[in-house]
N, C-alpha and C positions, 0 to 999 in steps of 0.2 A: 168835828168831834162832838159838838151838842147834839148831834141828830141821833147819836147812839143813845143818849139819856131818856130814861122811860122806856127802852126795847126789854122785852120779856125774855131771859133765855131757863136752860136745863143744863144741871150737870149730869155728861153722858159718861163717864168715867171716874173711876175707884181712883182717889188721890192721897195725897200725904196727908190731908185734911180730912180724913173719912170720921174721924172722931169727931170733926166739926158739921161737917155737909157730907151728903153722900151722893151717888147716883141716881138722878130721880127729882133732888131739890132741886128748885126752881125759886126764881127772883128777877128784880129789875133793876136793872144797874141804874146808880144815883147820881155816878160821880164819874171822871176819869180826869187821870192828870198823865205826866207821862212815864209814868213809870206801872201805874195800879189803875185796879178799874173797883168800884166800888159796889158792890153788890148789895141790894135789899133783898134776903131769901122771904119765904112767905111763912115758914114756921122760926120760933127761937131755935137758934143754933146753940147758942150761947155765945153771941158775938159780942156787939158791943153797939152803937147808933152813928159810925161814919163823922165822928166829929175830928174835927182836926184839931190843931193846934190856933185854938182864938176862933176856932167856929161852931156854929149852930149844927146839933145832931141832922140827920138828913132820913133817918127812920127811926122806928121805935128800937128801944133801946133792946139788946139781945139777936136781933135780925139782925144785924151788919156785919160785913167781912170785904176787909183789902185783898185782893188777890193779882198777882203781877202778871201785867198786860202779856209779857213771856211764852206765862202759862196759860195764863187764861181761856186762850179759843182751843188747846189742845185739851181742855176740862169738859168745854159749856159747847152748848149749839143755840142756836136760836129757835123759839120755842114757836115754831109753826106747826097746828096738827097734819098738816100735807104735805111739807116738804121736810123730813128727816134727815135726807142728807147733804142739805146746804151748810156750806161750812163758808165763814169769812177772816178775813184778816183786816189789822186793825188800818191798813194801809189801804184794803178794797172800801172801809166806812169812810176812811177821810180823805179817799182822791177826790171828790168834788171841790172840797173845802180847800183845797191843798192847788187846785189843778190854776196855773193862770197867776199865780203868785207873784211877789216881789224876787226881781231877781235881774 
């Protein structure tokens, strides 16, 4: 799961959130837990700074947004100028991490 933190992605699609983020923003995810993936966009959204409950902001304040692991890869891509239609899931990030486990 940490190896996703610091990957640059794009939102490629018109969402519920269009008032917040549109098509086109772009960010680094900061955080993931398992439900949400936390996104740094690169302009204010009018988010808020990724802080949780008892924790330190994790971007500047206005740039952050939760949004659920759910939705998320059906929103964003990952923001490569040469490969556009690489699409992943959250399960093709953490089979390494996953692979060989306790069990």
């Amino acid at each position: 799961m940490k190896e996703c933190i610091g990957t640059r992605w794009v939102c490629v699609a018109e969402t519920y959130a269009s008032t917040i983020y549109n098509s086109g923003d772009s960010g680094t995810i900061r955080s993931i837990d398992e439900e949400m993936v936390g996104l740094e966009f690169d302009r204010d959204i009018g988010g808020h700074d990724l802080s949780g409950f008892g924790t330190k902001g994790l971007c500047e304040y206005g740039h952050g947004w939760w949004i659920a692991k759910e939705t998320f890869f059906d929103m964003f891509s990952p923001e490569f100028e040469n490969l556009p239609d690489i699409k992943y899931s959250f399960d093709d990030l953490l089979a390494g991490e996953n692979a060989g486990g306790e069990g």
